[in-house]
C-alpha positions as CSV (number, residue, x, y, z in Angstrom):
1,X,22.4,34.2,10.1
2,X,23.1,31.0,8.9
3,X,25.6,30.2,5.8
4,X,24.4,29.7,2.8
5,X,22.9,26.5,2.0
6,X,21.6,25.3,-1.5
7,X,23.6,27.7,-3.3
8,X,26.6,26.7,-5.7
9,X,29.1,29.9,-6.8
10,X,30.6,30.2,-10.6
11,X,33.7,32.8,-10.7
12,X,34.9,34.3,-13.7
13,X,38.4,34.7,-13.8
14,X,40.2,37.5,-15.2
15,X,39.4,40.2,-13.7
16,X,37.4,38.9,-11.0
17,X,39.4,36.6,-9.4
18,X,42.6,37.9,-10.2
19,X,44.1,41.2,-12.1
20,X,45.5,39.4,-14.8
21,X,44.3,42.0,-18.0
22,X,47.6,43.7,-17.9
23,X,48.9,40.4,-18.5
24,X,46.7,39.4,-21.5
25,X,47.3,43.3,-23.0
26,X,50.7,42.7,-22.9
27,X,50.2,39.3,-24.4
28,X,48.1,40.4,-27.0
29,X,50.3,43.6,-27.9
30,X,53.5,41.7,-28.0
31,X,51.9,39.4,-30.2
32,X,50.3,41.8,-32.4
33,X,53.6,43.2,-32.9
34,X,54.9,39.9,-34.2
35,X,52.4,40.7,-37.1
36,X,53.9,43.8,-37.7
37,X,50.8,45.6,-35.7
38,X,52.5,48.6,-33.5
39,X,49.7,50.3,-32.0
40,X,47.5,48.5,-30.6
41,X,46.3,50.0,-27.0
42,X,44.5,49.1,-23.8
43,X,41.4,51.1,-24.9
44,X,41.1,48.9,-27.9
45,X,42.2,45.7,-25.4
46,X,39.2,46.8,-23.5
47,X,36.7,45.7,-25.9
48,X,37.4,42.2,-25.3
49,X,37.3,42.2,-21.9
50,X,34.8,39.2,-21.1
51,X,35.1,37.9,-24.3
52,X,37.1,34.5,-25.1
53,X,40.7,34.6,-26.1
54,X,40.0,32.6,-29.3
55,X,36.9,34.7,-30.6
56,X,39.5,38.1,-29.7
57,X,41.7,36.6,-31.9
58,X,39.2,36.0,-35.1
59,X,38.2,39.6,-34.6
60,X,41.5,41.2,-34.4
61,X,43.1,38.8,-36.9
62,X,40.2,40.3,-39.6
63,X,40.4,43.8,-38.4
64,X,44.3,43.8,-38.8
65,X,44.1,41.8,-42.1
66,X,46.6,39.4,-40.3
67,X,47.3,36.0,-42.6
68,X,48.2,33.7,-39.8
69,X,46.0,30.5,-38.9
70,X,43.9,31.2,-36.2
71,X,45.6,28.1,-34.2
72,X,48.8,29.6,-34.9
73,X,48.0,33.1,-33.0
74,X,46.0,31.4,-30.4
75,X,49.4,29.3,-29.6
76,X,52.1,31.8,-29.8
77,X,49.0,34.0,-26.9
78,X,49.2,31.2,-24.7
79,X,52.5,30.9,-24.4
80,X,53.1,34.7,-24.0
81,X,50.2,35.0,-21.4
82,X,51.6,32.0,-19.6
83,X,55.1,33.6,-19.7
84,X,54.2,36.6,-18.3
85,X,51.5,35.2,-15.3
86,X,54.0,32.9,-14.6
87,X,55.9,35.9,-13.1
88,X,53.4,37.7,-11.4
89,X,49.5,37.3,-10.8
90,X,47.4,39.7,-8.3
91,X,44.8,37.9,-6.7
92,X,42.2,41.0,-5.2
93,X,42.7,40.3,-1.7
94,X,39.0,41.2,-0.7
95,X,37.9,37.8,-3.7
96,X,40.3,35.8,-1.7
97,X,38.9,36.5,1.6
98,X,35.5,35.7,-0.3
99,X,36.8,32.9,-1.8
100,X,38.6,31.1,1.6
101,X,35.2,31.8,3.4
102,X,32.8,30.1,0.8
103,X,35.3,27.2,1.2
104,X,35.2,26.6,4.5
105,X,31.6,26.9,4.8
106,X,31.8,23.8,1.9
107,X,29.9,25.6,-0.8
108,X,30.7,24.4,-3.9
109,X,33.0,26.7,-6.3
110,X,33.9,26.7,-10.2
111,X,35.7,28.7,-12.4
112,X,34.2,29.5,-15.7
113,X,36.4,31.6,-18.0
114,X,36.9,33.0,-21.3
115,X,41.0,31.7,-20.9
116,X,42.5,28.4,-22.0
117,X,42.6,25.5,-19.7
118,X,46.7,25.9,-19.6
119,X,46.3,29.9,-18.9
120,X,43.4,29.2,-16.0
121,X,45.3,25.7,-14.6
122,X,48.5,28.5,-14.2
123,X,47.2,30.9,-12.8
124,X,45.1,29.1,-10.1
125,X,48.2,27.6,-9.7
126,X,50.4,30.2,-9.2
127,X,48.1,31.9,-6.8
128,X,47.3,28.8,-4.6
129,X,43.7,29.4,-5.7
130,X,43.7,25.7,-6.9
131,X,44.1,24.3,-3.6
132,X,40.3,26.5,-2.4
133,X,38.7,25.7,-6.3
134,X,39.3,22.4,-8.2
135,X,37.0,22.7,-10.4
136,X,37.3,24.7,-14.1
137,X,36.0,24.9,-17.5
138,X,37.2,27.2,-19.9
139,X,35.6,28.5,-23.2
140,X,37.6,26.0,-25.1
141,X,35.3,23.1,-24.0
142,X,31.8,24.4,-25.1
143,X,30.3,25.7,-28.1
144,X,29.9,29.2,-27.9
145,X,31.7,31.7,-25.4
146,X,30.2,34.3,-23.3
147,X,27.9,36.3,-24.0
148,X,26.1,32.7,-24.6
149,X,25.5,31.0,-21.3
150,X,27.2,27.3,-22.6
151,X,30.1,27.7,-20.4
152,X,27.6,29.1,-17.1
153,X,25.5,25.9,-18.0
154,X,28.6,23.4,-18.1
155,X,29.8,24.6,-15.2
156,X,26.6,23.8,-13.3
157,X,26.6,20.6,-15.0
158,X,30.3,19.8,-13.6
159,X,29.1,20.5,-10.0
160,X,25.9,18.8,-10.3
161,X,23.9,22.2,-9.7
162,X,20.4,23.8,-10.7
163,X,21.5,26.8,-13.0
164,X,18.6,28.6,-10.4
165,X,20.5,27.6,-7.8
166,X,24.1,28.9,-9.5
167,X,25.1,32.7,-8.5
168,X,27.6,34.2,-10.7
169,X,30.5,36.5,-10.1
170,X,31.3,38.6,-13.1
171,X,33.6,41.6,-14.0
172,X,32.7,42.6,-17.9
173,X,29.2,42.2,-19.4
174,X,28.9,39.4,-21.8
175,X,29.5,37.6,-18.2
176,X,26.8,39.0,-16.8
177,X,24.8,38.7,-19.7
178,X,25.6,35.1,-20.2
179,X,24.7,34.7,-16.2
180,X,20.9,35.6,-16.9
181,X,20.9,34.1,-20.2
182,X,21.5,30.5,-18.6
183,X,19.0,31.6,-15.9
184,X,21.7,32.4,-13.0
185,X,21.7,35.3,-10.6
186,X,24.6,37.8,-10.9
187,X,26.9,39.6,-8.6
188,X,28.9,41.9,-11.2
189,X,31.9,43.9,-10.1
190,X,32.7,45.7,-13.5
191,X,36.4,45.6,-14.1
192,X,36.5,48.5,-16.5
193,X,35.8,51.9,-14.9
194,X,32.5,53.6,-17.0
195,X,30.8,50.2,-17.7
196,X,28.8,50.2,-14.7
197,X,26.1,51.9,-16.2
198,X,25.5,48.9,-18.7
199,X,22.3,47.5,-19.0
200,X,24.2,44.1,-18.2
201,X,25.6,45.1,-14.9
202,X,22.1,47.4,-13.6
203,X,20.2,44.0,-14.2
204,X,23.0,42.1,-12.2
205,X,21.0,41.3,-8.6
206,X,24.0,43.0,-6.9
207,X,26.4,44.8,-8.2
208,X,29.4,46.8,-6.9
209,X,29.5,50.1,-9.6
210,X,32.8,51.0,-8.2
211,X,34.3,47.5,-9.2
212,X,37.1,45.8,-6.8
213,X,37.4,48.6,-4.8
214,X,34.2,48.5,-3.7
215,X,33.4,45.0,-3.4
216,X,33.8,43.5,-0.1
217,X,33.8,39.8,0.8
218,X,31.2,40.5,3.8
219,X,29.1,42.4,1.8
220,X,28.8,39.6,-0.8
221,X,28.6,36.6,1.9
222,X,25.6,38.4,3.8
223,X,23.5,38.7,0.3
224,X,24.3,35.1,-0.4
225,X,22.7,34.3,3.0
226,X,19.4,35.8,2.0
227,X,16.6,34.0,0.3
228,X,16.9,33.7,-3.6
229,X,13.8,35.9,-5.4
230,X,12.5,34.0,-8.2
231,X,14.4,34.6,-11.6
232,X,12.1,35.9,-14.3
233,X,12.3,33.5,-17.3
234,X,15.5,34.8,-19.6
């Protein structure tokens, strides 16, 4: 088969790219506790997987009655997240393989996430992901975060791509819903184990229900080879 040709491929970050949720959980819970919140858990971190940092924060900042500024909170989780990434980032081995091949077969790569601009510049740095994807746009730069499609649109703007022609890896479902919204296709590899049976990922047009350890670069490169089926209207 031949590579693929025509097609232009938008990663989400955390938790597709790289494992970085304990990081943010830690983030999030040391920073809740500065706020005199003490019990705040991954199963309540989960719910916010996909969702921006900055629209987290409103919603926590409400539910825990917290008095803070917004901009103040958002800050003080940067510079945690950064803190702790800056001493150790996983990048899933078989998204790196994935990665390095769609580079050297010159298709062009984005990263669209929910994360700051500082928290997605360090960890691409940190990982040497920077030097196979140069191109970002985080949540901060558009109107409306996922599940909207803004930042899936922007980023096909940035790379001069057809959203039809855009295919979309995604690990939590406003990022798969935000993928068909802006009229992309969707290869979801849910990051949370029991999501898989979300209407966002069983519309994905190829998912991996067992997550990273069931995706496999190979399997992903051979479906992006194959012709794209005409996207029904969103």
């Amino acid at each position: 088969m031949s590579t693929p040709r025509g097609i232009s491929v938008i990663f989400d970050l955390d938790g597709t790219l790289v494992d970085s949720e304990p990081n943010y959980y830690e983030a999030g819970k040391r920073l809740l506790a500065q706020y005199g919140v003490a019990d705040f858990s991954w199963e309540a971190h989960s719910r916010f997987i996909g969702i921006s940092t900055r629209e987290t924060l409103e919603v926590l900042r409400e539910q825990y009655g917290i008095e803070a500024p917004l901009e103040e909170m958002l800050a003080r989780k940067n510079r945690l997240y950064l803190e702790l990434a800056g001493l150790s980032t996983e990048v899933f081995p078989q998204m790196l393989t994935f990665v390095r091949r769609l580079h050297a077969d010159g298709v062009p790569m984005i990263v669209a996430s929910g994360s700051s601009l500082a928290a997605i510049e360090a960890v691409l740095t940190g990982t040497s992901l920077d030097a196979l994807i140069t191109t970002v746009v985080s949540a901060e730069e558009v109107p409306y975060g996922k599940p909207a499609p803004d930042i899936f649109l922007e980023a096909a703007r940035r790379i001069g791509a057809e959203p039809a022609d855009c295919v979309v890896l995604e690990d939590a479902a406003p990022g798969a819903v935000a993928a068909r919204a802006a009229g992309m296709r969707c290869i979801a590899v849910p990051y949370v184990r029991g999501t898989e049976s979300d209407p966002a990922f069983t519309a994905a047009e190829l998912l991996f229900p067992g997550g990273q350890s069931e995706f496999t670069a190979q399997a992903a490169y051979d479906w992006l080879r194959r012709p794209a089926p005409v996207l029904s209207t969103p």
